[in-house]
Legacy VTK file of the C-alpha trace (Angstrom):
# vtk DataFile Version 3.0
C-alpha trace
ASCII
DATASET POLYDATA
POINTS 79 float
-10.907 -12.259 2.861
-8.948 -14.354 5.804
-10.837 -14.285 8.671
-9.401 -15.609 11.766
-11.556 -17.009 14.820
-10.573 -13.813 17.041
-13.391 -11.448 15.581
-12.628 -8.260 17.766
-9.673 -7.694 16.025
-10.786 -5.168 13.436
-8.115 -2.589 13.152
-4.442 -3.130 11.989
-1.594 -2.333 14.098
-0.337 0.826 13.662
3.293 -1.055 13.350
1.719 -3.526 10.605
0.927 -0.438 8.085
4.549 1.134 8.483
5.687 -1.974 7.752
3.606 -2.609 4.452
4.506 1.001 3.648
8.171 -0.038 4.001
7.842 -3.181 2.218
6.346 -0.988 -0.602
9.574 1.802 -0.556
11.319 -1.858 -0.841
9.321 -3.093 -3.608
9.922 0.460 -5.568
13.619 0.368 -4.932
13.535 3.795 -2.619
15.077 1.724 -0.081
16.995 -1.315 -0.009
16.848 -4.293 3.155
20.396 -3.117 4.021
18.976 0.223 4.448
19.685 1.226 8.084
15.722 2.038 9.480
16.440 5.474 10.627
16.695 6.489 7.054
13.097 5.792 6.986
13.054 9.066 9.031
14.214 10.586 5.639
10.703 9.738 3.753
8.235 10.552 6.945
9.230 14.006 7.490
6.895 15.138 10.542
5.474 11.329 11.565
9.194 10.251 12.114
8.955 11.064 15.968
5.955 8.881 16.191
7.549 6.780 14.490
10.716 6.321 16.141
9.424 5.995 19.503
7.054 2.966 18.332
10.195 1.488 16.737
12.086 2.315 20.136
9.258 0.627 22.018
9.381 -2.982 20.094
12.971 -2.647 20.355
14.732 -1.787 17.358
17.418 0.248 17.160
17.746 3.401 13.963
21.086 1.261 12.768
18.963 -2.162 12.146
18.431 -2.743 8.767
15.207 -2.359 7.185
15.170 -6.286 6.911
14.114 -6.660 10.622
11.355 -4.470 10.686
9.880 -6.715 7.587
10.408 -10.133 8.812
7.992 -9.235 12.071
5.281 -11.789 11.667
2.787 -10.609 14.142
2.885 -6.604 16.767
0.311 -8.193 19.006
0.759 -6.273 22.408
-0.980 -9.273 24.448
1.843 -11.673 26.688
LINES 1 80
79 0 1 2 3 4 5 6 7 8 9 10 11 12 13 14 15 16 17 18 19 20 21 22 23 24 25 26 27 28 29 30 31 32 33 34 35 36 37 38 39 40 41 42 43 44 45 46 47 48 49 50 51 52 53 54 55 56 57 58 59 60 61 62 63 64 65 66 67 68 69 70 71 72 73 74 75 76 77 78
């Protein structure tokens, strides 16, 4: 386990788990890193609109490719 010195951090961004899920569509070849994001809408069914609007909010537009939303390194909300 990697524990870092910032202890009150307990529960993983919302925007960190869509992105391992994504990675793992990736890994299983349902989706390629070319693969514009909104097609993500195409596997989430009802969550998409939750979904898209946290996309939205960090940014990203439903013609990025996938590959963008992977190479985020860190969805801290802090300045």
């Amino acid at each position: 386990m990697v524990t870092t010195g910032d202890m009150t951090q307990k529960v993983t961004h919302p925007m960190a788990k869509l992105q391992r899920q994504v990675q793992k569509l990736v890994d299983s070849k349902l989706l390629k890193p070319t693969d514009s994001i909104w097609k993500i809408a195409l596997l989430y069914g009802d969550d998409w609109t939750f979904w898209k609007q946290e996309l939205l909010a960090y940014d990203f537009t439903m013609q990025d490719p996938v590959s963008e939303l992977l190479l985020v390194e860190s969805w801290d909300d802090e300045d």
